[in-house]
C-alpha positions in Angstrom: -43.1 -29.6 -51.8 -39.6 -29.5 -50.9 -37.4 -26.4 -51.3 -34.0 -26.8 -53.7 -32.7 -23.7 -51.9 -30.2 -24.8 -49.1 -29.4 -21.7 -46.4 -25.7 -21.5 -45.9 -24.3 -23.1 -42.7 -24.0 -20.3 -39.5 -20.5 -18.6 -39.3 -17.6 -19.8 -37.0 -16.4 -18.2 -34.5 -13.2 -17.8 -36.7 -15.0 -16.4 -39.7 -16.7 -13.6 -37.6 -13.4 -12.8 -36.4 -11.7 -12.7 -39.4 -14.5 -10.8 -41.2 -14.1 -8.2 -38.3 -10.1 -8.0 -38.4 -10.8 -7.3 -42.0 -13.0 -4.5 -41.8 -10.4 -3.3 -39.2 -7.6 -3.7 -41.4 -9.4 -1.2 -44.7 -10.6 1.1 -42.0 -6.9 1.8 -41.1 -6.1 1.7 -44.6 -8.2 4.2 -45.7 -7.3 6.2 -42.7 -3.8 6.4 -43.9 -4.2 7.2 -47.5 -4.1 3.7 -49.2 -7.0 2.0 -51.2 -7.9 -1.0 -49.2 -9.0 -3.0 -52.8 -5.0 -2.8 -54.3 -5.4 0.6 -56.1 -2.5 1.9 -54.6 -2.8 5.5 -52.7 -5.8 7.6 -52.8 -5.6 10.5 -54.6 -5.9 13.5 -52.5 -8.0 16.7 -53.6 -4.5 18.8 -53.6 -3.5 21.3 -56.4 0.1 21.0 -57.4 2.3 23.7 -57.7 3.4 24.7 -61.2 6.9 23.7 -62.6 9.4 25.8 -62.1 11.1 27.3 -64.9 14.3 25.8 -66.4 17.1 27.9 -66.4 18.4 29.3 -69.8 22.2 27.9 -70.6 24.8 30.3 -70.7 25.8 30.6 -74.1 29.1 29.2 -75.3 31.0 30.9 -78.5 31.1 28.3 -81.2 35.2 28.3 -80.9 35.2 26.9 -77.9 32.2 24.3 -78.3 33.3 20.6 -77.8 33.0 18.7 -81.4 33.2 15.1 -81.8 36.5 14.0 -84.0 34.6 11.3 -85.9 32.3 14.7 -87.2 35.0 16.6 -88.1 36.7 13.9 -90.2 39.3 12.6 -88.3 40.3 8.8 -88.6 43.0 7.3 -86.5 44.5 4.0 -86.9 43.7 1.9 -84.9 46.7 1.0 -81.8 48.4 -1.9 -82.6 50.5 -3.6 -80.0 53.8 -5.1 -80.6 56.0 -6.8 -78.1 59.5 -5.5 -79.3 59.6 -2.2 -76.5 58.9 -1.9 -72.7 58.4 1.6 -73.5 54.5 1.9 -72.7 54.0 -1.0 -70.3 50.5 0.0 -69.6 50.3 -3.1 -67.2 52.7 -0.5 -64.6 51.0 2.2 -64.6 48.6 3.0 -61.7 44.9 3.4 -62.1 43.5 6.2 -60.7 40.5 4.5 -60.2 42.1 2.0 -57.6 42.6 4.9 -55.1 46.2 5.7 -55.3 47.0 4.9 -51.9 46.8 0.7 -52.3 49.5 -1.1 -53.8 49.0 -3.2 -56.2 50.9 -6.6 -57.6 52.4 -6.2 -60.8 53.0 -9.1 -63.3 57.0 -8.9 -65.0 56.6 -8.9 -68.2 59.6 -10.8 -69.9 60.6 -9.9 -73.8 60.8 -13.5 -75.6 64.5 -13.9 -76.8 65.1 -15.2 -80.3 65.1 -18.6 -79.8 61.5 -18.4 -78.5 60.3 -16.3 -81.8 61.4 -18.8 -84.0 59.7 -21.3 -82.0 56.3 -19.1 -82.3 57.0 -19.2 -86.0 56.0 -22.9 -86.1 53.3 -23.1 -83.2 49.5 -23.7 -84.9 47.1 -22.6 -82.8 43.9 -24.1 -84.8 46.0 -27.4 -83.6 46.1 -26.0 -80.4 42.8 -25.1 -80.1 41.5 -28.4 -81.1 43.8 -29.7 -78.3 42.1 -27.6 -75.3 38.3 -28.3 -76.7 39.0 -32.3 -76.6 40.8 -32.4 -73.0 37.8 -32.7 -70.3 
């Protein structure tokens, strides 16, 4: 009567190797700490030590505590901008954040003379804008 079980074929050279390499490999890797399988680190059998104890805040007279504006009721308008003065030109002053010690380009701003604010008068931008979205 012939057998249906079939025996596996004899290992390769390469497989023993590689079977051997691997054991290597999660022998070192349990050696340092780490769960060979992809569990991460092994936990170790250490206590930890307890939390230290937050330090109380020094109290701060309610006089002198910070309070938002939008709490307290204040509303400011909002800034609006106009074009007529170059008395805040915010585009020459110096940032602080650039470092100081860089100079930096500043754009001239010019004012628009009269003829040029009656020209505004009739400009459309919806026509203008339908202009820019058809060009390519």
């Amino acid at each position: 009567m012939p057998s249906n079980i079939v025996s596996p074929p004899p290992k390769s050279q390469y497989e023993i190797e590689r079977d051997e390499r691997i054991a290597r490999n999660e022998a070192f890797m349990k050696s340092i700490g780490i769960d060979p399988h992809g569990g991460g680190y092994v936990k170790k059998n250490t206590k930890k030590s307890p939390p230290k104890p937050r330090m109380p805040r020094k109290k701060v007279p309610e006089s002198e505590r910070r309070r938002s504006s939008r709490l307290q009721g204040v509303t400011l308008a909002p800034e609006r901008l106009t074009y007529e003065s170059d008395d805040d030109a915010p585009w020459r002053k110096r940032s602080r954040a650039s470092g100081g010690s860089r100079s930096r380009k500043v754009a001239r701003v010019e004012l628009l003379s009269e003829e040029q604010r009656e020209a505004l008068a009739d400009f459309n931008m919806d026509d203008f804008e339908a202009y820019v979205r058809r060009r390519p």
